[in-house]
C-alpha positions as CSV (number, residue, x, y, z in Angstrom):
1,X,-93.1,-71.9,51.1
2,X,-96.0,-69.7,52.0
3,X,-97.7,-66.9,50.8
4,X,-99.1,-64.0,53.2
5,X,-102.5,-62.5,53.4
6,X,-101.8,-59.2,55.2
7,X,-104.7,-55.9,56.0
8,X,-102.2,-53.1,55.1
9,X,-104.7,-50.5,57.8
10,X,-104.0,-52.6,60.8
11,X,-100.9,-54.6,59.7
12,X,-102.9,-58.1,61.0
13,X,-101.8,-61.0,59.4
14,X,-105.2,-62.7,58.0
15,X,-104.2,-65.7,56.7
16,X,-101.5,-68.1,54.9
17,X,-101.9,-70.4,51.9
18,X,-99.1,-73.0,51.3
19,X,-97.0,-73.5,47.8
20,X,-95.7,-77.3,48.3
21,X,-93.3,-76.7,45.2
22,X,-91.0,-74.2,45.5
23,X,-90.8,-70.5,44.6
24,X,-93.8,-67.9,43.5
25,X,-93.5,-66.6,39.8
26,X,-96.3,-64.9,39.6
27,X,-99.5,-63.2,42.4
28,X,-102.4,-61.8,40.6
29,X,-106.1,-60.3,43.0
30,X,-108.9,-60.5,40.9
31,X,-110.5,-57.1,40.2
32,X,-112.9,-58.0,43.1
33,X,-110.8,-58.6,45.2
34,X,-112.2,-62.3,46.6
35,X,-109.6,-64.0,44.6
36,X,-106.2,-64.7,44.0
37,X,-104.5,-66.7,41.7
38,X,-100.4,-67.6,42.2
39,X,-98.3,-69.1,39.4
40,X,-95.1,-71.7,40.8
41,X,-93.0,-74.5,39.0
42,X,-95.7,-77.0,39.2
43,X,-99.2,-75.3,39.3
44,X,-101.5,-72.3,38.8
45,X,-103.6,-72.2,42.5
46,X,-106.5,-70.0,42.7
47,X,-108.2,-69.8,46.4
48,X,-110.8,-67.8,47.7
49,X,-109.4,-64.9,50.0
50,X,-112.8,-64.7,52.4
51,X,-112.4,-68.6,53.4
52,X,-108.3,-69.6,52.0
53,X,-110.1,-72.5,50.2
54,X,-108.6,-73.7,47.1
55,X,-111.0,-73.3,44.6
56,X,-108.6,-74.8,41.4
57,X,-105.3,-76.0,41.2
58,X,-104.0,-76.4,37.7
59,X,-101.1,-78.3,36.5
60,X,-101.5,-78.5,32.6
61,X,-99.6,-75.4,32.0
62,X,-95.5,-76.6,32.2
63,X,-93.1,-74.3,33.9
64,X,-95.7,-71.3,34.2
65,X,-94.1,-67.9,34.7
66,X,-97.0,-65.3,35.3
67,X,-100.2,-65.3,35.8
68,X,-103.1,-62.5,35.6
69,X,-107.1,-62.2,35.8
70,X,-109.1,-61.1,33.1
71,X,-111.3,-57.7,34.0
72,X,-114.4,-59.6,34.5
73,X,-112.4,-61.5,37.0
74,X,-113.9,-64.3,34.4
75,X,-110.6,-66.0,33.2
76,X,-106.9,-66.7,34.5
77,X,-104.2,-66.6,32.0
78,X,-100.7,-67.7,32.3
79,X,-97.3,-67.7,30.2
80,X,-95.1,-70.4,30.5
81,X,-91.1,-70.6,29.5
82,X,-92.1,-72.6,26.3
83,X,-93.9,-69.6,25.0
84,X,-97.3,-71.3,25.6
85,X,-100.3,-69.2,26.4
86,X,-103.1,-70.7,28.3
87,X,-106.6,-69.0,29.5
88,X,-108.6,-71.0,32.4
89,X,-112.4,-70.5,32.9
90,X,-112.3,-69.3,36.7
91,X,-116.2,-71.0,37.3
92,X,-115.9,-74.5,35.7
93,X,-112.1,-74.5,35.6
94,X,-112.0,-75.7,31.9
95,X,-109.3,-74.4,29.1
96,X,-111.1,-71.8,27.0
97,X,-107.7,-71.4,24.7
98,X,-104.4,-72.5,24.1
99,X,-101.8,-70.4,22.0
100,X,-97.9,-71.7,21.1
101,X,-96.8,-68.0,21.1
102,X,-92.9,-69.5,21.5
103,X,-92.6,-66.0,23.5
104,X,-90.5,-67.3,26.8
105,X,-93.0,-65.2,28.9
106,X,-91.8,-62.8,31.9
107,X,-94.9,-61.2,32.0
108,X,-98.3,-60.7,31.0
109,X,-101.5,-58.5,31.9
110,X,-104.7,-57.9,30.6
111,X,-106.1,-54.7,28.6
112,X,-108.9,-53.3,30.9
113,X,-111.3,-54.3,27.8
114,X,-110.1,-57.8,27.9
115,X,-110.3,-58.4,24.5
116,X,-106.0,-58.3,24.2
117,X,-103.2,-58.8,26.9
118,X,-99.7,-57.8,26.4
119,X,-97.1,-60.5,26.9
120,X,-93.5,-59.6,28.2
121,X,-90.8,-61.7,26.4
122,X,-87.2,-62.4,27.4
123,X,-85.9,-61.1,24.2
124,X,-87.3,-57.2,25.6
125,X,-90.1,-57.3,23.3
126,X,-93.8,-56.7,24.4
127,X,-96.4,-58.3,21.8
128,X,-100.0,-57.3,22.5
129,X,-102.5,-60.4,21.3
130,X,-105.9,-61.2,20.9
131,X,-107.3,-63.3,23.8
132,X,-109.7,-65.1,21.6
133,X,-106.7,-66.0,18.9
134,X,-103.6,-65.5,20.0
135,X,-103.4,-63.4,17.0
136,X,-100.5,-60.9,17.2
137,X,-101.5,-57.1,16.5
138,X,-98.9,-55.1,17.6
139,X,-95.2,-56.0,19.1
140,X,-93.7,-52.8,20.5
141,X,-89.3,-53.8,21.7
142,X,-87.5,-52.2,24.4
143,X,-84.9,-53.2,26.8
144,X,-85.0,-56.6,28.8
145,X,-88.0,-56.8,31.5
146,X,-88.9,-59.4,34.0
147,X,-92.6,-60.4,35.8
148,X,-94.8,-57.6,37.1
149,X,-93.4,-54.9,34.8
150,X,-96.5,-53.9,32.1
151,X,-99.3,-52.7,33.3
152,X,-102.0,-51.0,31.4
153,X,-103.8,-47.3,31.2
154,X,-107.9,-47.9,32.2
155,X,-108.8,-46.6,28.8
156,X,-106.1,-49.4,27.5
157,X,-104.8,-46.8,25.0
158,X,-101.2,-46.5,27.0
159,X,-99.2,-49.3,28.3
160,X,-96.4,-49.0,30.9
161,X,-92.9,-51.2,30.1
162,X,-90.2,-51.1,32.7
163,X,-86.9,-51.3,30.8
164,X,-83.1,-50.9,31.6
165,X,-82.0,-48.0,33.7
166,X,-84.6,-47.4,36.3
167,X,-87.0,-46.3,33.3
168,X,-90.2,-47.2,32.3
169,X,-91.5,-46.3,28.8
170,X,-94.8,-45.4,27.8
171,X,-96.3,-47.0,24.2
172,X,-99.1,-45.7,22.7
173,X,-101.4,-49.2,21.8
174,X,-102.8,-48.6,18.8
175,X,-99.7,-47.2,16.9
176,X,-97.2,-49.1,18.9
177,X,-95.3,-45.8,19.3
178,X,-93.2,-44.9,22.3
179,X,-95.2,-42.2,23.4
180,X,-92.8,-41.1,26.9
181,X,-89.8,-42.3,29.2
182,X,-89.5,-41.4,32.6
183,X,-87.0,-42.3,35.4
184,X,-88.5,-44.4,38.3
185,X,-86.0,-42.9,40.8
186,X,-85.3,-45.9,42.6
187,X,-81.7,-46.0,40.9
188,X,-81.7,-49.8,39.5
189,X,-82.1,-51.5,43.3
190,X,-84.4,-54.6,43.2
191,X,-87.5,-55.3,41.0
192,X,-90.0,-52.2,40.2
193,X,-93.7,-52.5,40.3
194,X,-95.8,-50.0,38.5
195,X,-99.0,-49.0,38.4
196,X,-101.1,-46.3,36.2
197,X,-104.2,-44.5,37.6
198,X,-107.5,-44.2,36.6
199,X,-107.3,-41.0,34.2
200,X,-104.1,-42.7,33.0
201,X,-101.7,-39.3,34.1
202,X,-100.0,-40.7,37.0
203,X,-97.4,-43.1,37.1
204,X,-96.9,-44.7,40.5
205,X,-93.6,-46.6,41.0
206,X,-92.0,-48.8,43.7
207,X,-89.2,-51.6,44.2
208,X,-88.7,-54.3,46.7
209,X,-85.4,-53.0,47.4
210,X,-86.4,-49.1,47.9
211,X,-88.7,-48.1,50.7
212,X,-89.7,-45.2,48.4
213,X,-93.0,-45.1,46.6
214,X,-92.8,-42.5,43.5
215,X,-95.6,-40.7,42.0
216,X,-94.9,-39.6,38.3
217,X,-97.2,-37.1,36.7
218,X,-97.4,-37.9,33.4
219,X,-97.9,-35.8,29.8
220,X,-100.2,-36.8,27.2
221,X,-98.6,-38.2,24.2
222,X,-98.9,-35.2,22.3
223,X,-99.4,-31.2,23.6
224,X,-102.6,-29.8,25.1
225,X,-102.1,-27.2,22.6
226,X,-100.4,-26.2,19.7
227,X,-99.9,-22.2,18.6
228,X,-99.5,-22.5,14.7
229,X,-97.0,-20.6,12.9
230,X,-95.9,-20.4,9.4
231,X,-93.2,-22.7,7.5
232,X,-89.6,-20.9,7.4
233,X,-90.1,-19.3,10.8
234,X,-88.9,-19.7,14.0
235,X,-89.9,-18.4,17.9
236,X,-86.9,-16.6,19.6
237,X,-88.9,-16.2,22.7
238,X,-91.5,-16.4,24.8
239,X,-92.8,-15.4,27.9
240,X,-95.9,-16.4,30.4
241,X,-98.0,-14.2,31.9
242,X,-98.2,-13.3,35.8
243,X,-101.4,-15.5,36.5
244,X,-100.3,-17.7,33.6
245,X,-103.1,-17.1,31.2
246,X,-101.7,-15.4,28.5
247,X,-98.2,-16.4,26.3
248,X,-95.9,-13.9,24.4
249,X,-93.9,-15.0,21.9
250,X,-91.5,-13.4,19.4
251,X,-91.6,-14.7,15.3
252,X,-88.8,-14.3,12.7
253,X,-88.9,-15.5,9.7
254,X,-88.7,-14.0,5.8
255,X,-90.2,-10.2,5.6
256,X,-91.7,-9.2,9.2
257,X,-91.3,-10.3,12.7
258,X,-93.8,-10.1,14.8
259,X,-95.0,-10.1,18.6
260,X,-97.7,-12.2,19.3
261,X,-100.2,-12.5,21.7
262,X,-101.8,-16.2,22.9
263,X,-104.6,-17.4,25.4
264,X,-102.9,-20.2,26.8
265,X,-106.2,-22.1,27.4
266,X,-108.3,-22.0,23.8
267,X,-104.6,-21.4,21.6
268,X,-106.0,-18.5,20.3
269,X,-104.0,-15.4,18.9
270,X,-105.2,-12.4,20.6
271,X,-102.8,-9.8,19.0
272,X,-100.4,-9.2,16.7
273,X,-97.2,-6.5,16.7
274,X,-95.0,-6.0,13.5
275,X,-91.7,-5.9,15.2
276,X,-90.1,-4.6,11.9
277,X,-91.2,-1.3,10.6
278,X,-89.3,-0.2,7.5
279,X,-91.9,1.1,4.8
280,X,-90.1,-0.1,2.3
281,X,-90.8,-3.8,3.3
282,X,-94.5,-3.2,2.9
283,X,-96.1,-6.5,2.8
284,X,-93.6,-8.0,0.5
285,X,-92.4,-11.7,1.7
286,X,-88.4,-11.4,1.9
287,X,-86.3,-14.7,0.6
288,X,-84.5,-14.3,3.9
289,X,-85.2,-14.3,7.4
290,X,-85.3,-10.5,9.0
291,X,-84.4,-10.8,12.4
292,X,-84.3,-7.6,14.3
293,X,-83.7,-7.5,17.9
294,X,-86.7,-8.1,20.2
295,X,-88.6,-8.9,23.3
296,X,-91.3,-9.7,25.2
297,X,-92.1,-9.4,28.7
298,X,-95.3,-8.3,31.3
299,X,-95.3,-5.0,32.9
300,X,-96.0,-5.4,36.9
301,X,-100.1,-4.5,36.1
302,X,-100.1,-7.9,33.0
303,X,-99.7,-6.0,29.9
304,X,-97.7,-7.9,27.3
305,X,-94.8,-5.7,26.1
306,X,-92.9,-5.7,23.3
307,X,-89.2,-4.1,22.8
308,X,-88.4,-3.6,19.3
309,X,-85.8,-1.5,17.3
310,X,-86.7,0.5,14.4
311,X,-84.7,1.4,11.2
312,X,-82.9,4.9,13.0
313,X,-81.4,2.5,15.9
314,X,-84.4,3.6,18.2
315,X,-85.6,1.0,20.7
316,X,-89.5,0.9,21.3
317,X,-91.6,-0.3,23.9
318,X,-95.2,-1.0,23.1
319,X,-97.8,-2.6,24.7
320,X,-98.7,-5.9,22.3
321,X,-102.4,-5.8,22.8
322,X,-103.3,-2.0,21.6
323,X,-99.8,-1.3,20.0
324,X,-99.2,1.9,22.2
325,X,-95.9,3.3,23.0
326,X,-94.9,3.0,26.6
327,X,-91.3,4.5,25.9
328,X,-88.9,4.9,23.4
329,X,-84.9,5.3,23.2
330,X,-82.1,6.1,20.4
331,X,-79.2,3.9,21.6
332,X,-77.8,3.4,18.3
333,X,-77.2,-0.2,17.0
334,X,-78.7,-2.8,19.6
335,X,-77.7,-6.7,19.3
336,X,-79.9,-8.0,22.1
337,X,-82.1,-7.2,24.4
338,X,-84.2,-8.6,27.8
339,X,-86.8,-8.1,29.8
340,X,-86.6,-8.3,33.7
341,X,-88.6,-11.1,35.4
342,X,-91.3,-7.8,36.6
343,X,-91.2,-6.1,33.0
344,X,-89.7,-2.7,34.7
345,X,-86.6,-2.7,33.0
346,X,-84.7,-4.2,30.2
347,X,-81.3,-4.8,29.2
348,X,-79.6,-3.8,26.2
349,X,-76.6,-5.2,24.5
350,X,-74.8,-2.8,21.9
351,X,-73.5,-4.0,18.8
352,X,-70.1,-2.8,20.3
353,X,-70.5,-4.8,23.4
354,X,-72.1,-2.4,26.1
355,X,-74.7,-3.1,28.1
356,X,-77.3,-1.1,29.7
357,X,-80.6,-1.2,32.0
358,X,-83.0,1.0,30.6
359,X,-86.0,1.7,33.6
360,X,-89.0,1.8,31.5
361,X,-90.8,3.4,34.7
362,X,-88.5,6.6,34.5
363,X,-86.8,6.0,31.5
364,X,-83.3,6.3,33.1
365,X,-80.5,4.1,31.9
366,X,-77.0,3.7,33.1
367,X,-73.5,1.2,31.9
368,X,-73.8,-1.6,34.2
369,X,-70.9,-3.7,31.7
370,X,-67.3,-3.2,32.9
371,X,-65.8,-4.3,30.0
372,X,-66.9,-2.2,26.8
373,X,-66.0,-3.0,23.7
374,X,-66.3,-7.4,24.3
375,X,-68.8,-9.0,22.5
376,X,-71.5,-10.5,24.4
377,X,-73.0,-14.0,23.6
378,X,-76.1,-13.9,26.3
379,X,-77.5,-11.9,29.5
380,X,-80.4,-12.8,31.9
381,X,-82.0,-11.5,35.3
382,X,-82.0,-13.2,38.1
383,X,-86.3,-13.2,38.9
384,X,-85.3,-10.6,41.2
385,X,-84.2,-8.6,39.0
386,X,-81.0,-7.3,41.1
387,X,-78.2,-9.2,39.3
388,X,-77.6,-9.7,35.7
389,X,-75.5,-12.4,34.4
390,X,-73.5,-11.9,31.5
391,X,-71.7,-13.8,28.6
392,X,-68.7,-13.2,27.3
393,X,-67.5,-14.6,24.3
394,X,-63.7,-15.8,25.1
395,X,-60.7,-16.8,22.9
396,X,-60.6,-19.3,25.6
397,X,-63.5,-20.6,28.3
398,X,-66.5,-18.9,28.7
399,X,-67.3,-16.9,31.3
400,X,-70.6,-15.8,33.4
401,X,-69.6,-12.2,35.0
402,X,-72.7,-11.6,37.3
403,X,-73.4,-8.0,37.6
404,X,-74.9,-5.8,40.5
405,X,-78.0,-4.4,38.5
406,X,-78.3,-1.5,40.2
407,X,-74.3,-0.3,40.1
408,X,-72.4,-2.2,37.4
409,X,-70.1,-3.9,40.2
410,X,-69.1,-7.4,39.1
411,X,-70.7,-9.5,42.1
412,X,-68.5,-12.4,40.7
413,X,-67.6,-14.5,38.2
414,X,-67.7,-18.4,37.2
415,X,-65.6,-20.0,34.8
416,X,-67.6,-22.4,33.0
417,X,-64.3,-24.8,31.1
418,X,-65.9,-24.8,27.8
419,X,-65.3,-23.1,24.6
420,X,-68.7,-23.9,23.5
421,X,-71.9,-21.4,23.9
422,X,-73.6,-21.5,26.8
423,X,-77.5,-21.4,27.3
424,X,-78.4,-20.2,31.1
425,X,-81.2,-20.4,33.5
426,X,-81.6,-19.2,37.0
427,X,-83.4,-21.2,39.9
428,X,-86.8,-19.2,41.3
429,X,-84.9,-18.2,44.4
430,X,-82.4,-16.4,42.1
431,X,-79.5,-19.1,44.4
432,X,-78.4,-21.5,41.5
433,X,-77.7,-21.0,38.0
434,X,-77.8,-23.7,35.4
435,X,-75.5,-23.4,32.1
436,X,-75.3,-25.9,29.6
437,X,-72.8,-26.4,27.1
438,X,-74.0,-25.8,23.2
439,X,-71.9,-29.0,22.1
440,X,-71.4,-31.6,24.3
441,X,-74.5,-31.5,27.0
442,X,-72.9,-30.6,29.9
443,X,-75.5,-29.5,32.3
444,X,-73.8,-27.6,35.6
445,X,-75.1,-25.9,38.1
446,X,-73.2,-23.4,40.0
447,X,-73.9,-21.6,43.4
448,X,-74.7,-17.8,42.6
449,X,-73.9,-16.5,46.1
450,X,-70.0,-18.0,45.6
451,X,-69.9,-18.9,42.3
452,X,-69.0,-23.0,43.4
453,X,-69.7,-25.6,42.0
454,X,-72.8,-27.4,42.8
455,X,-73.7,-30.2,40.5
456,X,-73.1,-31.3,36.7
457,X,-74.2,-34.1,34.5
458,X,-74.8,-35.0,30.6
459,X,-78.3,-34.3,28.9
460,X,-76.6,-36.5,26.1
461,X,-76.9,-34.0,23.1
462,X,-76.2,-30.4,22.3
463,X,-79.0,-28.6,24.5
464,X,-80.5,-25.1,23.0
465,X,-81.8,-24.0,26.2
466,X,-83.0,-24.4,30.1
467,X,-85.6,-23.5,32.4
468,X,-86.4,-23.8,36.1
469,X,-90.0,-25.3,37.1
470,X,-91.4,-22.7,39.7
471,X,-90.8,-24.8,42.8
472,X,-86.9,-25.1,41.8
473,X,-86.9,-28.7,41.8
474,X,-87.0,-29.8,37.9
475,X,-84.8,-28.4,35.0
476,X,-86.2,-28.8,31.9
477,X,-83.7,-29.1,28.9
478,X,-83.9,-29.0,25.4
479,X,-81.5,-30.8,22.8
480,X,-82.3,-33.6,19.5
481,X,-83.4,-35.7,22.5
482,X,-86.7,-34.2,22.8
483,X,-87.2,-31.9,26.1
484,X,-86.2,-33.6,29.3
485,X,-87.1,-33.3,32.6
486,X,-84.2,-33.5,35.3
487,X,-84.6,-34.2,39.1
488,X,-81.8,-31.9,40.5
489,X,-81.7,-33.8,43.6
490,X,-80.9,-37.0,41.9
491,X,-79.6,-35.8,38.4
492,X,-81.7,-38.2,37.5
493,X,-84.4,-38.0,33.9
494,X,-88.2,-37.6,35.4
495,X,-89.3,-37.3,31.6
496,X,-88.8,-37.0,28.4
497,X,-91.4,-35.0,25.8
498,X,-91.2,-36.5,22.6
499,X,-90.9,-32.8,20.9
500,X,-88.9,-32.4,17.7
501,X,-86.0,-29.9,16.8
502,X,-87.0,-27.8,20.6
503,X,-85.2,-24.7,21.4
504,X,-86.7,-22.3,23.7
505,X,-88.2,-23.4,27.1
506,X,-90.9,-21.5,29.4
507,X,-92.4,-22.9,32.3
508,X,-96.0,-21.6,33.3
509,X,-96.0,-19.5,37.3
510,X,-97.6,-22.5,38.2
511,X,-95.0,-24.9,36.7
512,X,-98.4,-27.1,35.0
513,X,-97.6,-25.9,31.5
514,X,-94.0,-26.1,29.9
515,X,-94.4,-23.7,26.5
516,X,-91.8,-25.5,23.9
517,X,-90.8,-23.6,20.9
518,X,-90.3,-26.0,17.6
519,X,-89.6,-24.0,14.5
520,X,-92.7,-21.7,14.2
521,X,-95.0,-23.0,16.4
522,X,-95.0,-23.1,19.6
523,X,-96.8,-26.6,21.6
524,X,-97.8,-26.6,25.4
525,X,-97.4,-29.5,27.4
526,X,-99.2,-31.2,30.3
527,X,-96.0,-31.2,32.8
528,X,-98.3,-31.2,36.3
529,X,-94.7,-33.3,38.3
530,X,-96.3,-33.5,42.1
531,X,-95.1,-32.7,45.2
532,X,-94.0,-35.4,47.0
533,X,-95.2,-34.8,50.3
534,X,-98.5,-33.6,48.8
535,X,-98.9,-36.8,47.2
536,X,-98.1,-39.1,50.0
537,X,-100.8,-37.0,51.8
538,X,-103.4,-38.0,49.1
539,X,-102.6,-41.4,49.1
540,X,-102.5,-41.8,52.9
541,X,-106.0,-40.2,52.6
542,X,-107.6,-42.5,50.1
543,X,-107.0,-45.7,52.2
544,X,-107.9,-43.6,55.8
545,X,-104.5,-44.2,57.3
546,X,-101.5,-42.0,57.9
547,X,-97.6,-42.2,57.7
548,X,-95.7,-45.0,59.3
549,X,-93.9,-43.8,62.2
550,X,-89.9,-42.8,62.2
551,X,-88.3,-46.5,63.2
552,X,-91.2,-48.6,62.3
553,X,-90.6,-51.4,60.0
554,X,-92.7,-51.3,56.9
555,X,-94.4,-54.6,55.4
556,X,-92.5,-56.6,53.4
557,X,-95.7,-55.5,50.6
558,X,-95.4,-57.0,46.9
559,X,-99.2,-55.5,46.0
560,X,-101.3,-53.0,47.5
561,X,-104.8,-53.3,47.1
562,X,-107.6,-51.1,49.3
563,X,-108.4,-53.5,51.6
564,X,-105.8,-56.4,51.1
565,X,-102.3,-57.3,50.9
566,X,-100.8,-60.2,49.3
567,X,-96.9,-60.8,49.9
568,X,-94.0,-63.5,49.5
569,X,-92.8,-64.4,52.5
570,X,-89.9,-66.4,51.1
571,X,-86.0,-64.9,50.3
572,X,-86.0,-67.0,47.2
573,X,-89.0,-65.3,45.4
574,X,-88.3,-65.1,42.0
575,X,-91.5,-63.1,40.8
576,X,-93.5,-60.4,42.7
């Protein structure tokens, strides 16, 4: 068998080096680059890329299984199937220490620092050890993995496992605490390669079986920010700014509710609007949560706007900031109520089951529900604002009637086939609408134009609610799961935020920020998923070449480096 030198620019062939005995378990550069070490049944071989001499060949490690370089480019260490861990000195080509880990090795990689490397075992378990002692400090378990499939953060705090399903999971280091999971893409064909980038948020992801290379924008382990609240409250909604600077959100909780004003950047509350305003309440603290119908929303010039519903049944708009009443309405008992996507109207639902469009720009408002007296479990806009969608609570089946705004007409309606609540979302475009089932995790989308149906699959828990990024492409759901992150071109998981108890969901106009609601406080998350064709165009650029043409047949690559290529040539590689 041989093994390939290839320059990925010009697609030359530079050189081969021979491996007399049999298959190649394991291909490791140094970080300079000049050398390149390759693990087989018999031998670790280390040659010199500039001139393809062999500059050691050793044969005291039995069986070895993978092979990596130490940051310095100092050491070679391998793993063998007997558990054995051996580091080589690369200049004298002496044994600096031997370790009987008994870990049957699949894979092992060094921390940037190269004080540790992390050790892939058969049994799925990933044990990070001291290179010095062998000394076990931290052993983090997941599913089964096989070579090339940890790789390390710069910093060394993160470390990438691949595991079952097309997923690779993110471990914090130092706690040994799963910190993310997201979904390669490359739906379980061949081996997957990974790789993290220098700042540690991007996830790049390939397999010998898919032509596709992924890019994976990755959260932090934790929020960029977290808007306090109090204990025994909760946030029933929330709603981003135009230019995505500023967050509203609405609070319940025991004696008043409250509109609040955030800047999305520091986390700081810029202003507060008591959303209940009996006298008698005072300042009292109630035993029980008040929860008065609200709303929040931005009026077309970015004030933050607040609906609320006083004691006499009259509905209030005020603007959050300065407290000022914009308009005002008695319409009796009110159960619900929602902004528009621009803030110029909002729609009431009547404790009897009515519901109206109020215009807050001429305060006109007309009956646009065709069935009076049904109770009503949920409305939303389309972000046009021309149809509302509507939810009926059934004996039977749910239903979505979707409503001409404007006259009242029902447009259609969709039969959803469950008996459970529904939580709904619309796309950006206003052309597909998402529902999801309050009990099993059933996750459809529907076409709005016809009312087919387009897609469905299971977020695996009960999920509280949904939201479209801005670009259409990613549905965030929220369940006991955490929040995930669906592909609706695949149905496929692109992450998963480690948030606990979520419920409401609100992406940021630029889809960077996803705003998760978790009891009383409210935490924003790092969610920057790039465009595909933007980030081929970045890579492309930072090795000066373009895109392969339509019909040409890609390299047979197992690593890309800058300037090099090293690749298996034979069918019968067992390690990439």
């Amino acid at each position: 068998m041989k093994v390939s030198l290839w320059d990925p620019v010009t697609g030359r062939k530079l050189r081969a080096f021979a491996v007399p005995d049999g298959s190649v378990r394991g291909m490791a550069f140094s970080p300079d680059g000049r050398t390149v070490a390759v693990s087989s049944p018999a031998a670790i071989r280390v040659w010199d890329v500039a001139t393809g001499r062999t500059r050691h060949n050793f044969t005291s490690h039995p069986d070895p299984q993978a092979v990596a370089f130490g940051p310095d480019g100092r050491t070679v260490v391998a793993v063998g199937l007997n558990g054995r861990v051996r580091v080589w000195d690369v200049a004298t080509g002496r044994t600096r220490t031997v370790h009987d880990g008994r870990v049957e090795g699949a894979a092992v990689v060094f921390s940037p620092d190269g004080r540790t490397y992390a050790v892939g075992r058969n049994d799925g378990s990933v044990q990070l050890r001291e290179v010095a002692t062998g000394t076990v400090r931290r052993t983090m378990r997941d599913g089964p993995i096989t070579s090339n499939k940890v790789a390390f953060a710069p910093d060394g705090r993160t470390l990438a496992i691949s595991g079952p399903g097309d997923t690779v999971r993110l471990w914090d280091t130092a706690s040994g605490r799963a910190r993310a999971t997201v979904t390669g893409g490359h739906h379980g064909r061949g081996r997957m390669a990974m790789a993290l980038s220098a700042d540690g948020g991007t996830l790049v992801t390939s397999s010998n079986l898919d032509p596709t290379v992924r890019v994976h924008r990755l959260s932090a382990d934790r929020p960029q920010t977290t808007l306090p609240g109090h204990a025994g409250r909760y946030i029933g909604e929330m709603a981003f700014s135009p230019d995505g600077r500023m967050l509203a959100t609405v609070d319940h909780g025991p004696g008043r509710g409250s509109a609040q004003l955030w800047d999305v950047r520091t986390g700081d509350r810029e202003a507060t609007l008591a959303l209940d305003t009996d006298p008698a309440l005072g300042k009292r603290r109630l035993p029980i949560a008040v929860s008065r119908p609200a709303a929040v929303g931005f009026s077309p010039s970015r004030r933050a706007l607040a609906a609320r519903v006083t004691r006499n049944g009259v509905i209030e708009v005020r603007d959050v900031a300065t407290g000022r009443l914009r308009q005002s309405r008695a319409l009796g008992a009110i159960d619900t109520a929602v902004f528009s996507p621009d803030g110029t109207r909002l729609a009431i639902v009547g404790m009897g089951g009515s519901v109206r469009i109020w215009h807050l720009s001429t305060g006109a408002s007309h009956t646009v529900d065709p069935r009076h007296g049904r109770p009503v479990r949920r409305v939303a806009f389309t972000p046009d604002g021309r149809t509302l969608a509507v939810v009926y609570v059934e004996t039977g089946d749910e239903q979505v009637t979707l409503l001409d705004a404007a006259t009242g007409r029902t447009q259609r309606t969709i039969e959803s086939s469950t008996r459970l609540p529904l939580s709904l979302a619309f796309s950006p475009d206003g052309h597909t609408l998402a529902t999801a089932s309050g009990g099993d995790g059933l996750v459809t989308t529907w076409d709005v134009r016809t009312g087919q149906l387009r897609d469905s699959f299971r977020a695996g828990d009960e999920v509280a609610s949904l939201a479209f990024s801005p670009d259409g492409r990613t549905l965030a759901t929220s369940s006991a799961r955490g929040v995930q992150l669906w592909d609706l071109a695949t149905s496929r998981t692109r992450l998963t935020l480690p948030a606990r108890a979520p419920s409401a969901l609100a992406f940021s106009p630029d889809g960077r920020i996803l705003a998760i609601s978790t009891g009383s406080s409210v935490s924003l998350w790092n969610v920057d998923l790039p465009d595909p064709a933007r980030a081929i165009r970045a890579v492309c650029e930072a090795i000066g070449t373009t895109l392969t043409p339509p019909g040409t047949v890609p390299l047979p690559a197992r690593s890309v480096r800058r300037n090099r290529l090293l690749a298996g040539r034979d069918a019968g590689t067992r390690g990439e």
